[in-house]
C-alpha positions as CSV (number, residue, x, y, z in Angstrom):
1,X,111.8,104.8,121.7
2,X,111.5,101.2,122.3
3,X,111.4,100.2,118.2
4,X,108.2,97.9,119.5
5,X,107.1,96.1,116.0
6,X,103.5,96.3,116.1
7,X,100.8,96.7,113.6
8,X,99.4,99.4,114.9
9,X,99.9,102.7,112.0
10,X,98.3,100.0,109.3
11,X,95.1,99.6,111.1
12,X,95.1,103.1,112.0
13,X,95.6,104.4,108.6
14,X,93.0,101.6,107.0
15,X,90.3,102.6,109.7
16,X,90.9,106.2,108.8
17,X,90.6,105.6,105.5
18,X,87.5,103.5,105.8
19,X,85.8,106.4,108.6
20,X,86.6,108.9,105.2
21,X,85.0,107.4,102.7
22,X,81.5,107.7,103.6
23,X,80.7,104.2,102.8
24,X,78.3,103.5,106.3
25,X,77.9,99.5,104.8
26,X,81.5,99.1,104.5
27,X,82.2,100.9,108.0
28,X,79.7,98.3,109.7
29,X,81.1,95.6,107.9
30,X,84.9,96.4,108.8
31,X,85.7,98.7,111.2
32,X,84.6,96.5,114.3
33,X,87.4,93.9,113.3
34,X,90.5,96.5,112.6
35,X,89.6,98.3,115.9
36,X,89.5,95.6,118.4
37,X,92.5,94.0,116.2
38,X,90.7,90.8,115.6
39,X,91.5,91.3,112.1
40,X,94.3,93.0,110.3
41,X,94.1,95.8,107.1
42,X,97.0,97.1,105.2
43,X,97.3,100.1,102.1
44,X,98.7,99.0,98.9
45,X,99.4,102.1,97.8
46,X,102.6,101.9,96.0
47,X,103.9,100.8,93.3
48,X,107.5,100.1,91.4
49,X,109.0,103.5,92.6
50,X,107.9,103.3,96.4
51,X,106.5,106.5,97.5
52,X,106.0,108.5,93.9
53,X,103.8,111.6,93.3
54,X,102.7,109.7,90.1
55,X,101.7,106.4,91.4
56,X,99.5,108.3,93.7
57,X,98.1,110.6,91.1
58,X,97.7,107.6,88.6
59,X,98.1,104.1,89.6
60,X,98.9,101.8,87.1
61,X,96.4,99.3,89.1
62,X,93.7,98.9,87.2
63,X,90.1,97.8,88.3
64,X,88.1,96.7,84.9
65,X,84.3,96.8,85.1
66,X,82.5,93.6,85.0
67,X,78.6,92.2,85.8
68,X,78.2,92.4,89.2
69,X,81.6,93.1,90.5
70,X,85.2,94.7,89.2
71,X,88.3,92.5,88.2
72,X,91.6,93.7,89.5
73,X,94.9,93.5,87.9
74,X,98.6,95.3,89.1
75,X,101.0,95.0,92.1
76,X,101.9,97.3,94.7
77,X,105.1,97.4,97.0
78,X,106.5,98.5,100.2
79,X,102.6,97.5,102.2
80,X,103.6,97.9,105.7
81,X,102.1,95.0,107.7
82,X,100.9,93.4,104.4
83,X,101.7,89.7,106.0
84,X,99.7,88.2,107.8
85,X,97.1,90.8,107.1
86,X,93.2,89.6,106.3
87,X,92.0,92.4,104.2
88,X,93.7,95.3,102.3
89,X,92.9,98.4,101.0
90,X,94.1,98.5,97.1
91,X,94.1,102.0,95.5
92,X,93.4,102.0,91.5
93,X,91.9,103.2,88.8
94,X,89.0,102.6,86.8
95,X,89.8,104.7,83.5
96,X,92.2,105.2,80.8
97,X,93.7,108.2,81.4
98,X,97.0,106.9,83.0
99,X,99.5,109.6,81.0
100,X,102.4,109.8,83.8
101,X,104.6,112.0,81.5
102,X,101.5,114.8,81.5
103,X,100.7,114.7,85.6
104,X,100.5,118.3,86.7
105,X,97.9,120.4,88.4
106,X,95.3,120.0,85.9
107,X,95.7,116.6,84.9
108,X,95.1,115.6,88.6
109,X,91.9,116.9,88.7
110,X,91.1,115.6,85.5
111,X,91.3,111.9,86.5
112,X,90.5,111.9,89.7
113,X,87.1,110.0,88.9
114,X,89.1,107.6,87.7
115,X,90.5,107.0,91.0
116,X,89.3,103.9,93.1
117,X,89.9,102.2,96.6
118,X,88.6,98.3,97.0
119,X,88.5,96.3,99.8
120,X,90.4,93.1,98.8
121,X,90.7,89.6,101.4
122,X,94.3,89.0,101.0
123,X,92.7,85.2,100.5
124,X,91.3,85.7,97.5
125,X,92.0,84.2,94.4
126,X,94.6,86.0,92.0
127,X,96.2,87.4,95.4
128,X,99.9,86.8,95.8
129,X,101.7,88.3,98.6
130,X,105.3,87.7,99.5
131,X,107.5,89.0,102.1
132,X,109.9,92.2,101.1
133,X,113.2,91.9,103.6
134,X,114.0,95.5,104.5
135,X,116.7,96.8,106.5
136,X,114.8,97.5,109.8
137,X,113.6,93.4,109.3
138,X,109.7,94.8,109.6
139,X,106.6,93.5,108.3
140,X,106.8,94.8,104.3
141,X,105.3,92.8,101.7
142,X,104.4,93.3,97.9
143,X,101.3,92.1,96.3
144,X,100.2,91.0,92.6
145,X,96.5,90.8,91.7
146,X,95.8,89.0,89.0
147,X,92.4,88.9,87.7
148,X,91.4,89.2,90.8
149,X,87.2,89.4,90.9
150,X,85.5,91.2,93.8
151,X,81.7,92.0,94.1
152,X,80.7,95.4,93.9
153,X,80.4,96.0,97.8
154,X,84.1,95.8,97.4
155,X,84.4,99.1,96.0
156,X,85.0,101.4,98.9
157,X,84.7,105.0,97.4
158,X,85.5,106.2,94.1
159,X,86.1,109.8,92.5
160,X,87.5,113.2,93.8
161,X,85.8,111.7,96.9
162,X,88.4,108.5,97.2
163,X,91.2,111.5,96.6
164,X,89.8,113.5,99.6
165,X,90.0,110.2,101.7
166,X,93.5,109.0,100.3
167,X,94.9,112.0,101.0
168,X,93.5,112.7,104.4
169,X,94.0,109.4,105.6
170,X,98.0,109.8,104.7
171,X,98.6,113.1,106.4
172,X,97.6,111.5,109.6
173,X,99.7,108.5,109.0
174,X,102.4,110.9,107.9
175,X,102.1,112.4,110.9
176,X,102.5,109.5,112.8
177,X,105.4,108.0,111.4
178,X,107.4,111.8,112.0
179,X,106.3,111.3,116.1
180,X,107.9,107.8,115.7
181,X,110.8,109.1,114.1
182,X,110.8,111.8,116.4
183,X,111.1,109.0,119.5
184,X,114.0,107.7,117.5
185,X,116.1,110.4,117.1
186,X,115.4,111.6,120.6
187,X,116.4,107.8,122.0
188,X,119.2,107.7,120.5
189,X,120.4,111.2,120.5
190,X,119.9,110.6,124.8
191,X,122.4,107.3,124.3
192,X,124.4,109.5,122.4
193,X,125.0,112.3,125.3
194,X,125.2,109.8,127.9
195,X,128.2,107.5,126.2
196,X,130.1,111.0,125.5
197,X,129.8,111.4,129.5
198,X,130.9,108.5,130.5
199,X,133.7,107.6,127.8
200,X,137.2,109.1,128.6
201,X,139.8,109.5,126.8
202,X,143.1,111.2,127.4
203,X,142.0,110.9,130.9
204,X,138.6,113.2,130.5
205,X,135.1,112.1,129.1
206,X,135.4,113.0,125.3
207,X,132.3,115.5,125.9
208,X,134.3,118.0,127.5
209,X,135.9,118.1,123.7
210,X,134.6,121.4,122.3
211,X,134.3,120.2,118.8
212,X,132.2,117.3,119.6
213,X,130.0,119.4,121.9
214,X,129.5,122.1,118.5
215,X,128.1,119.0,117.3
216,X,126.0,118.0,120.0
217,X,124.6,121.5,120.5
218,X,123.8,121.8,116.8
219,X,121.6,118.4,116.8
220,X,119.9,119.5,119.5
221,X,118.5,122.5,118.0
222,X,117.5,120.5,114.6
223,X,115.6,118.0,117.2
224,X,114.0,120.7,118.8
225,X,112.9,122.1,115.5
226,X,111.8,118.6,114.6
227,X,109.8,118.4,118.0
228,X,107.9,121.9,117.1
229,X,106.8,120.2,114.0
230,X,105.6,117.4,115.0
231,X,103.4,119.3,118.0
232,X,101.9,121.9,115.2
233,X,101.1,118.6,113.0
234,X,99.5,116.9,115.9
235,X,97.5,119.9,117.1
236,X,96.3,120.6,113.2
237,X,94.4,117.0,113.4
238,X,92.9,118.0,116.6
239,X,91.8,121.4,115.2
240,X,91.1,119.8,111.7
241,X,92.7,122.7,110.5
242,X,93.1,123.3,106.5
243,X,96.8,123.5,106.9
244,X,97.2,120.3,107.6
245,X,98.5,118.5,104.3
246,X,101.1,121.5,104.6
247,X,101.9,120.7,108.2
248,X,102.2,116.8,107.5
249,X,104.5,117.1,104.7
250,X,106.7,119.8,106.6
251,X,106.9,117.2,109.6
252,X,107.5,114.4,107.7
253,X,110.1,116.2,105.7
254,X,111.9,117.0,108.9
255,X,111.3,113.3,109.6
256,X,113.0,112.2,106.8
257,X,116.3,114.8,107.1
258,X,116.8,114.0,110.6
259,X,116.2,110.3,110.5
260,X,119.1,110.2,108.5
261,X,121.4,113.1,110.3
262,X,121.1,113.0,113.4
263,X,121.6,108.8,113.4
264,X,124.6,109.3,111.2
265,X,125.8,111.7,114.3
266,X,125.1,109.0,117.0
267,X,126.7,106.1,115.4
268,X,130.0,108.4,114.7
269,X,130.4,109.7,117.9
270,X,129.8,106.7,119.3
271,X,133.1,105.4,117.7
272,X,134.0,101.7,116.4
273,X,131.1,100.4,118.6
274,X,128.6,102.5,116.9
275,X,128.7,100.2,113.6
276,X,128.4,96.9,115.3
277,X,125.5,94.6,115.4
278,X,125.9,94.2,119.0
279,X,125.0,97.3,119.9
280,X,121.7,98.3,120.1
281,X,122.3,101.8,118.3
282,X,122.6,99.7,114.9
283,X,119.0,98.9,115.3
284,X,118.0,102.4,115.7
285,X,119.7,103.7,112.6
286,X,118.1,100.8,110.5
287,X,114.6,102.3,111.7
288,X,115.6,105.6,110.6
289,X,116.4,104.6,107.2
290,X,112.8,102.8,106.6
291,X,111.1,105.7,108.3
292,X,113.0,108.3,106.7
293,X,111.5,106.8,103.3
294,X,108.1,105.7,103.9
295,X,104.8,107.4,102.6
296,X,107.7,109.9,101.2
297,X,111.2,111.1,101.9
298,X,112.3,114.8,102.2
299,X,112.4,115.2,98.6
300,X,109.2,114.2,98.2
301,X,107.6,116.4,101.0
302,X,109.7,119.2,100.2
303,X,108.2,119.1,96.9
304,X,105.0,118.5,97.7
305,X,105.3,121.5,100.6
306,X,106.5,123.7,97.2
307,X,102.9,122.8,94.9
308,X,100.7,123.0,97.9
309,X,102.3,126.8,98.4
310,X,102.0,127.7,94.6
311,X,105.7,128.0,94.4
């Protein structure tokens, strides 16, 4: 409600992450710093597409074998909190299997050994991070690793168990991004009511209008659907309940579709002030539109609701 830039979802999703993968030397080694936010960790998961069911399937980062250690080539975009960060969390693969044009349900599971997460310090040599200027003005940044060598404690977990972890570790932080999009909309649709109250025109407050309160009444009820959601996502991670990939990606979806409805609502009936930077509105709908797109946009979750139902 308060668009408060912290880096709090990176260290959460990295500590996840780290908890899942079974690794008890990398936990000891880690963990301590990311929770008590002495150091920082940020997911290079993405690559030139943002958010794409292939990248995730198959990353075209590739970690080569070497004596004593792996060497690490590829870039990855959109890391949220990736400056300033001391460590991140690079997903790749260690095979040659990388056939985007053939991913389906079968190849998955057939190069999922090839799949790899590595502990990289953002200090290292071959490591070249740069800021990416979104619209929200957030921490983004994009990363090339070139020939980068890392020992072979690096290597966090590997196999269908690193796809267990990856995708685990997302839900939640899917999850999280729909509650903060959920405090979004909900802050803004509040401004929203209150200006329509207090604005008059033609002598009355332009919420008495009926047309604009069709409006109003029909946001309400997707927000309210949005809140459900969010609750039954939240409650499956409590319960650790099996549906909760499907829950995640229906909240996120909703996430994603409302982000971008209901903010295109508020600034419109706010009128001419609605579009100007001096208003704080502004600086809600840019949030929207990086939220609405991160780790997946309705598309994406709508699709990926549609495979995990067999449809």
């Amino acid at each position: 409600r308060h668009l408060s830039a912290l880096p709090l979802l990176s260290n959460l999703l990295c500590s996840e992450l780290l908890l899942r993968s079974g690794n008890d030397v990398a936990i000891a080694r880690w963990l301590p710093g990311w929770i008590s936010g002495q150091d920082r960790a940020a997911l290079a998961v993405d690559e030139s597409r943002g958010h794409d069911r292939v990248a995730l399937v198959a990353p075209a980062t590739l970690a080569r074998r070497e004596v004593g250690g792996w060497v690490l080539d590829g870039e990855k975009c959109f890391i949220l909190d990736g400056l300033g960060s001391q460590q991140l969390i690079i997903v790749a693969r260690t095979g040659e299997n990388h056939v985007p044009e053939a991913v389906g349900t079968g190849a998955e599971d057939a190069i999922d050994a090839d799949l790899a997460l590595f502990v990289v310090g953002t200090a290292r040599p071959g490591v070249s991070m740069q800021a990416t200027h979104l619209v929200d003005s957030r921490n983004y940044a994009r990363v090339r690793l070139q020939g980068v060598r890392v020992a072979d404690d690096a290597l966090l977990v590997r196999g269908p168990a690193a796809r267990r972890a990856l995708d685990a570790a997302l839900d939640r932080a899917r999850i999280c991004l729909a509650a903060e999009g959920l405090g979004v909309v909900r802050e803004a649709f509040e401004r929203t009511v209150a200006y329509l109250k207090e604005r008059v025109q033609f002598d009355v407050p332009i919420g008495s209008f009926q047309a604009l309160q069709h409006r109003v009444a029909r946001l309400y009820c997707e927000i309210e659907l949005f809140d459900s959601a969010v609750r039954a996502a939240l409650s499956a991670i409590d319960a650790d309940s099996p549906d909760l990939p499907l829950l995640a990606s229906l909240a996120k979806a909703r996430c994603s579709d409302l982000c971008v409805r209901a903010l295109n609502e508020a600034v419109q009936l706010h009128g001419g002030i609605g579009v100007t930077d001096e208003f704080d509105l502004g600086l809600f709908l840019k949030r929207a539109r990086v939220l609405q797109a991160s780790l997946g946009d309705a598309r994406f979750h709508v699709d990926r609701y549609a495979r995990l139902k067999g449809l």
